[in-house]
C-alpha positions as CSV (number, residue, x, y, z in Angstrom):
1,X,28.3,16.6,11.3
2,X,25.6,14.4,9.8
3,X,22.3,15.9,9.8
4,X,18.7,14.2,9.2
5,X,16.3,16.0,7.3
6,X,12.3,15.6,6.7
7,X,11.3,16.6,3.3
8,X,8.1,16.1,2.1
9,X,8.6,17.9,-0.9
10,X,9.8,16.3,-4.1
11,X,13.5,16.3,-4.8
12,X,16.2,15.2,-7.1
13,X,19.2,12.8,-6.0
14,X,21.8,11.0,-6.7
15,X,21.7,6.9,-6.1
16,X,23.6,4.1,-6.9
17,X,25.7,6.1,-9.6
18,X,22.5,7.0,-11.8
19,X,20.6,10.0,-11.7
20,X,17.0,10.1,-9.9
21,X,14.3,12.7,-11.7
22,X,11.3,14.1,-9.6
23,X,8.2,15.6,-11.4
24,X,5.1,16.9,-9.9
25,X,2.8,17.4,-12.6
26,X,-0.8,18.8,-12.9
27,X,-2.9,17.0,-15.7
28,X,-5.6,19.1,-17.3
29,X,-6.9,16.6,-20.0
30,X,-7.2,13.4,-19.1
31,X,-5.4,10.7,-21.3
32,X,-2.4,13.4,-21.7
33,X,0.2,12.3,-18.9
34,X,3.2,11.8,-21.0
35,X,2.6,15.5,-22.8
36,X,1.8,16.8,-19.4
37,X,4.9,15.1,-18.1
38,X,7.2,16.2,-20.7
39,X,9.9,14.7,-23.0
40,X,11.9,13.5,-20.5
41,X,9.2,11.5,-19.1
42,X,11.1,8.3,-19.7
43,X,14.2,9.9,-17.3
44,X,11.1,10.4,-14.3
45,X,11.6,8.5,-11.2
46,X,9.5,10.1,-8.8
47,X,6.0,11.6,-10.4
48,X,3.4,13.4,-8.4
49,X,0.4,14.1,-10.1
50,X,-2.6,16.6,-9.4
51,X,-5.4,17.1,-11.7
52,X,-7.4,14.7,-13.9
53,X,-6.6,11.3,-15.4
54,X,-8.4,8.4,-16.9
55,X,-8.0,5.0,-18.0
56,X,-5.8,5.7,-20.9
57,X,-3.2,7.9,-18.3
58,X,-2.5,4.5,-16.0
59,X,-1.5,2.7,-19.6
60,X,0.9,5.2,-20.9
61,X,2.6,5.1,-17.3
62,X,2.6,1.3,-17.7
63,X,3.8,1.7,-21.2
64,X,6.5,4.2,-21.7
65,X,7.6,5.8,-18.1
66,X,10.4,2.8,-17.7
67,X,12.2,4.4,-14.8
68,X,9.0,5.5,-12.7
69,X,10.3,3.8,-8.7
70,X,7.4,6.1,-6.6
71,X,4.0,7.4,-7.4
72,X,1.9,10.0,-5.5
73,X,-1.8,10.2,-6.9
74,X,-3.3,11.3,-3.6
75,X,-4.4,14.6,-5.2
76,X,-5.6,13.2,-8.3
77,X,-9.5,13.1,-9.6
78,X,-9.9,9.6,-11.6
79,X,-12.9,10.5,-14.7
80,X,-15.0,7.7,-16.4
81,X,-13.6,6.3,-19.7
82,X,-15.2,4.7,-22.5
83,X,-13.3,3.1,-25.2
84,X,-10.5,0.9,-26.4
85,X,-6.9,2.9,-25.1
86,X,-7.3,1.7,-21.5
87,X,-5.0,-0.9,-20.4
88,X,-7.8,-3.8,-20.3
89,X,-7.3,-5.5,-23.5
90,X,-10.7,-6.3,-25.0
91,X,-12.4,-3.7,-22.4
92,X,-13.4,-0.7,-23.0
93,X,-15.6,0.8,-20.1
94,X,-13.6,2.3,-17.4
95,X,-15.9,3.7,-14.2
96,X,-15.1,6.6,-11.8
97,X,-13.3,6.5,-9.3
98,X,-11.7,3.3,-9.8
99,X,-8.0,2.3,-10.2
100,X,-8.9,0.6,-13.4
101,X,-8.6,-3.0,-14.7
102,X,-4.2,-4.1,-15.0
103,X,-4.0,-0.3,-14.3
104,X,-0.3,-0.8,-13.9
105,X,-0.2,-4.2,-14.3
106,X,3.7,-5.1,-15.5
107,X,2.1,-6.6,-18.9
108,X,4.8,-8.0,-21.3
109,X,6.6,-7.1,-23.5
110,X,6.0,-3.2,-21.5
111,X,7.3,-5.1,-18.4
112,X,8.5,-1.0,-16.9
113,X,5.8,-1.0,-13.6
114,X,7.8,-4.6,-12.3
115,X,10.2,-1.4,-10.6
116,X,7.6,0.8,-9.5
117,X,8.4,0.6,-5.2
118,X,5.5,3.0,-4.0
119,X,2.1,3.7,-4.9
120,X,0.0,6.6,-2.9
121,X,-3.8,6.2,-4.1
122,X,-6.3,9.3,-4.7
123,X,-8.3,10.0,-1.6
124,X,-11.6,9.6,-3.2
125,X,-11.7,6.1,-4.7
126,X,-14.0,3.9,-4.5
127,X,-12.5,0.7,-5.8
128,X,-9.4,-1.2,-6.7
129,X,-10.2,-3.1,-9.7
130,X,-9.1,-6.7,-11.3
131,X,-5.9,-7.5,-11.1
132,X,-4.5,-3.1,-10.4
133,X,-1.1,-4.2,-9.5
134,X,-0.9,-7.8,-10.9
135,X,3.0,-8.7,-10.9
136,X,4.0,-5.1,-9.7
137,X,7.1,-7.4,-7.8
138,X,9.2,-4.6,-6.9
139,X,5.9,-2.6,-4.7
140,X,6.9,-2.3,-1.4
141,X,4.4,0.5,-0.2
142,X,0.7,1.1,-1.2
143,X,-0.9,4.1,0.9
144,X,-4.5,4.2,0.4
145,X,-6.0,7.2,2.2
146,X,-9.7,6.8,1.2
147,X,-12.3,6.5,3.3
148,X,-14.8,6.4,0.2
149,X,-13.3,2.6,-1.3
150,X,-15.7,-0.2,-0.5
151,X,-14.7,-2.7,-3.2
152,X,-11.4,-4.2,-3.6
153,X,-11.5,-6.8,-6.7
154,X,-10.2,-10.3,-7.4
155,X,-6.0,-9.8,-7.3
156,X,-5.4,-6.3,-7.6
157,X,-2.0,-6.9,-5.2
158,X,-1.2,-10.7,-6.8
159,X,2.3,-11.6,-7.1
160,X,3.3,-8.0,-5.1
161,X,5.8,-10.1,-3.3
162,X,7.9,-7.1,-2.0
163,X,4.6,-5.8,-0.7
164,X,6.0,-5.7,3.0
165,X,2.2,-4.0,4.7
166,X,-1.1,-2.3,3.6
167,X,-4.1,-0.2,5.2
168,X,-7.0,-1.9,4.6
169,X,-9.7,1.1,5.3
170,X,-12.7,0.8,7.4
171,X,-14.5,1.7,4.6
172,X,-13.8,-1.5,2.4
173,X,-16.6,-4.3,2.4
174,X,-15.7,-6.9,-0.2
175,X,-12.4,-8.3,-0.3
176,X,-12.1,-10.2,-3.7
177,X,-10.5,-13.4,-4.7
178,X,-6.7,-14.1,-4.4
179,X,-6.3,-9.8,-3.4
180,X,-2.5,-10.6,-1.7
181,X,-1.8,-14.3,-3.6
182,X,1.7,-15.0,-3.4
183,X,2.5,-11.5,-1.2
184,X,5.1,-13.7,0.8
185,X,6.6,-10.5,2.5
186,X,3.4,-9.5,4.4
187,X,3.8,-9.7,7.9
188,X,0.3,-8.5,9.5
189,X,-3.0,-7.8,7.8
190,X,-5.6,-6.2,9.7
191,X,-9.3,-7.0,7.9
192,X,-11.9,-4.2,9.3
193,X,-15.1,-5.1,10.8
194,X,-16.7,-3.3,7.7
195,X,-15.5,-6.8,5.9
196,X,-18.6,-8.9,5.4
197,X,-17.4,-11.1,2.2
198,X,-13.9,-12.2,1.5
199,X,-13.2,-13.8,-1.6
200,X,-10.8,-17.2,-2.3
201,X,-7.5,-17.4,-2.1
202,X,-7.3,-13.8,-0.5
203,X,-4.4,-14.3,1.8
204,X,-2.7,-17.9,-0.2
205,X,0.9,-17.9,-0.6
206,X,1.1,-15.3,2.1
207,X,4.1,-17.6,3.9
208,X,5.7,-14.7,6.3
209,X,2.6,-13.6,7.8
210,X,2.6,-13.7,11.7
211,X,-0.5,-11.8,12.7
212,X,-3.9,-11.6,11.2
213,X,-6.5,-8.7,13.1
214,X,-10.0,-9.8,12.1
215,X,-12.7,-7.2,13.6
216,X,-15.7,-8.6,13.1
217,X,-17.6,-9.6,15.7
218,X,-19.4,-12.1,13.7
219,X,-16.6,-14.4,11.9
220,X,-16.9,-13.5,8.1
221,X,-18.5,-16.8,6.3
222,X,-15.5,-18.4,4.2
223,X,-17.2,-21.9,3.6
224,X,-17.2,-20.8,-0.1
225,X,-13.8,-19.5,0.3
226,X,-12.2,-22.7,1.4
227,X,-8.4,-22.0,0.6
228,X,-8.7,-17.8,1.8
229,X,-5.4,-18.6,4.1
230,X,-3.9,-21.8,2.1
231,X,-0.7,-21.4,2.7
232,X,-0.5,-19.4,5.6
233,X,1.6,-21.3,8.6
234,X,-1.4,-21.6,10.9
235,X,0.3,-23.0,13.7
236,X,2.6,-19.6,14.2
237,X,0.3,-16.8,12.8
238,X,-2.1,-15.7,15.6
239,X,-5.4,-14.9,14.7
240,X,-6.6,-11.5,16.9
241,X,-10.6,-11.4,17.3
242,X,-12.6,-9.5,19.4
243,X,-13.6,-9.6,22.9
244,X,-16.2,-12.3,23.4
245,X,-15.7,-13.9,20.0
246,X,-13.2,-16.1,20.4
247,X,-15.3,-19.5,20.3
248,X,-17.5,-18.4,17.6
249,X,-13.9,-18.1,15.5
250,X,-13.0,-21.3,16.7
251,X,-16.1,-22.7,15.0
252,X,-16.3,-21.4,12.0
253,X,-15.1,-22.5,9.1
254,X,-11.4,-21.5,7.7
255,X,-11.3,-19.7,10.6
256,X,-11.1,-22.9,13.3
257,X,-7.9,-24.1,12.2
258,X,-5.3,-21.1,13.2
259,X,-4.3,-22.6,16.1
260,X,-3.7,-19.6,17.8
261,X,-6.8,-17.7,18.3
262,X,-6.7,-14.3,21.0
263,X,-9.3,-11.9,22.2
264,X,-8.4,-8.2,22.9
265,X,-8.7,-5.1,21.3
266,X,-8.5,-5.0,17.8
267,X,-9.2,-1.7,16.6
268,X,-7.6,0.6,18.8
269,X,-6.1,3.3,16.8
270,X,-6.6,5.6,13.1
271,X,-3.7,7.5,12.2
272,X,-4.6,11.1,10.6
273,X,-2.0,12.0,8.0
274,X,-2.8,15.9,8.9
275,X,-2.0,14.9,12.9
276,X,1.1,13.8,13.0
277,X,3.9,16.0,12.9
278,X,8.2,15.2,12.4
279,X,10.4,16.8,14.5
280,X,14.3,16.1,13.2
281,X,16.6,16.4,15.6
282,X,20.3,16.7,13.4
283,X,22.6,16.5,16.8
284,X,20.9,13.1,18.0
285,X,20.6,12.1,14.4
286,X,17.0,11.0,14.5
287,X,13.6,12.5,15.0
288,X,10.4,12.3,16.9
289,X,6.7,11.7,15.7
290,X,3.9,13.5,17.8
291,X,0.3,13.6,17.4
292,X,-1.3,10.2,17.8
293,X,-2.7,8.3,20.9
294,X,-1.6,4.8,21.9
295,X,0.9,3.0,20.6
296,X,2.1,2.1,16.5
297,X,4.9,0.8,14.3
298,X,7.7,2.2,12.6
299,X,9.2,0.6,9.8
300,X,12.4,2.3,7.8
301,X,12.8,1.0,4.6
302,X,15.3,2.0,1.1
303,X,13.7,2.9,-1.8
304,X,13.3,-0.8,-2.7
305,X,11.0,-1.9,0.3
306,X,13.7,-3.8,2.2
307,X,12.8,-3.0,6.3
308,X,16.4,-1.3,7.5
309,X,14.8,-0.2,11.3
310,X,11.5,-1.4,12.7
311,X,10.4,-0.6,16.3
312,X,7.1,0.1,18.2
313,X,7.0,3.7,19.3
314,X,4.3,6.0,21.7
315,X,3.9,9.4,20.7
316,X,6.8,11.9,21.3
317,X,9.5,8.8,21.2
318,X,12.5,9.3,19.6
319,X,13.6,7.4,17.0
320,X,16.8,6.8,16.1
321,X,18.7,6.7,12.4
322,X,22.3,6.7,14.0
323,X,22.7,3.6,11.9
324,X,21.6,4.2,8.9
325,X,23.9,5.3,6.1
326,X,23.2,9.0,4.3
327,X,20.4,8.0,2.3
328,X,16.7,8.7,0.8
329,X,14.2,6.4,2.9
330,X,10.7,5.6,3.5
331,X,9.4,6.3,7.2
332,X,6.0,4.1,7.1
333,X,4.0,4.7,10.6
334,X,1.8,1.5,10.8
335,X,-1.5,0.9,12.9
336,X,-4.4,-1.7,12.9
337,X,-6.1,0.3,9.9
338,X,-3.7,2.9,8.5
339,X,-0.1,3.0,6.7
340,X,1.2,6.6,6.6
341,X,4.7,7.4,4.7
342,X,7.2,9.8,4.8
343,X,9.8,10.4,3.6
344,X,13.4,10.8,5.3
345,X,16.8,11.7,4.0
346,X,19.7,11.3,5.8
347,X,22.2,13.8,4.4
């Protein structure tokens, strides 16, 4: 009998014929991840890390771990960094806290991060710098569970055109210049009311978005950020604004010419990663998620961001994987503000 199982533990596999290696690894000095990793770090497909890292750890991943599909740095402290072994060529002054400059930026000829498929940011950030994931074409999933980021800088996500969704937290107040250019497998964005500047370009090349969430109450001013949706089909996405604020969107700038503006409630929901609880249920081969109010989205996707299963649930439905052959997956449980991900295999 097939059986679905929830593990949220790291494990090894077998895919495709080639061998899968899953590390989780605790870093005591920053700027040692590959010695921390081990010699086999070139074999590692799945790498948690805990500890402390800096600058210099994001370019030896971008460098040398070839192989590396998902990355977990939720429990991971990020230390300042001063000096030239960062990945920022001609930079050499790294701050705390921040996912540096071309962090993991697929740089040529060390063109290894163009596989990596999911990224899960430290909790305590407080920015995503230039161009983080620039060209990162095979990211799928970015989880970003901070409630500490305010800043995210000029094309961190460019060219992440396998980027299917991301949380943008309630946090964040700066959106920076051409964030998601070219992210053509977006769907829905949802910009918090905590956005007050959004840079140029921020949304262009975004072509399958359907369904932009815009909080504020007051529309952000884009007449210096002329081409923030070029692009976007403006005729078929809807733009969702508050109650009440629906003719000050249709005045403003940038914002006037989505031709399908709607009121209602924005904002309805935050997901708590700790809340929400997986109950597998091997005879109906499927599960149920419990511990949210209201209503969200699942998406099931393989380990190379492509959406298998999506469906809007309620908490306690039951959700289905009858379908779906044996298998490692991502479950990603989406709201207005928050992405969380799971992961599912399907023995």
């Amino acid at each position: 009998m097939k059986k679905t199982i929830l593990l949220l533990l790291c494990l090894s596999y077998i895919l495709q014929g080639k061998a899968e290696l899953s590390k989780t690894v605790n870093v005591t000095t920053p700027g040692s991840i590959l010695t921390a990793v081990g010699n086999d770090y070139v074999n590692v497909t799945n790498l948690t890390l805990t500890g402390t890292i800096d600058a210099r750890d994001f370019k030896q991943i971008s460098y040398y771990m070839s192989n590396l599909l998902v990355l977990d740095l939720s429990a991971v402290n990020i230390v300042a960094y001063t000096g030239t072994a960062g990945p920022m060529p001609g930079s050499n002054v790294y701050p705390i806290n921040t996912i540096p400059k071309i962090a993991l930026s697929p740089v040529a000829p060390n063109n290894y991060t163009a596989k990596l498929t999911s990224i899960t940011l430290p909790t305590n950030i407080t920015c995503i710098d230039n161009q983080a994931f620039y060209g990162c074409s095979g990211l799928a999933t970015v989880v970003i569970p901070s409630t500490t980021i305010t800043t995210m800088v000029s094309g961190a996500f460019y060219g992440c055109s396998n980027l299917t969704s991301i949380n943008i937290p309630s946090s964040v107040t700066s959106l920076g210049a051409s964030l998601f250019f070219g992210c053509s497998k977006l769907t829905t964005i949802n910009i918090p009311s905590s956005v007050t500047s959004i840079g140029n370009a921020v949304l262009s090349g975004c072509t399958g978005l359907t369904t932009i969430y815009a909080n504020s109450s007051t529309p952000v001013d884009l007449s210096s950020s002329t081409y923030a949706f070029s692009n976007v089909n403006k005729t078929t996405c809807t733009l969702h604004v508050p109650v009440g604020t629906k003719v000050a969107y249709q005045a403003a700038v940038v914002w006037q010419d989505f031709f399908n503006i709607v009121e209602g409630i924005t904002e309805i929901l935050t997901l708590k990663s700790e809340s929400i609880e997986f109950y597998p249920n091997p005879v109906l081969n499927g599960f149920r998620i419990k511990g949210f109010e209201g209503k969200a989205r699942i998406d099931i996707t393989d380990l190379n961001g492509k959406v298998l299963l999506t469906k809007q649930v309620a908490n306690n439905d039951f959700i289905s994987v009858n379908s779906l052959p044996g298998n490692l997956y991502f479950v990603k449980i989406i709201t207005g503000n928050e992405t969380i991900v799971k992961k599912l295999i399907k023995e």
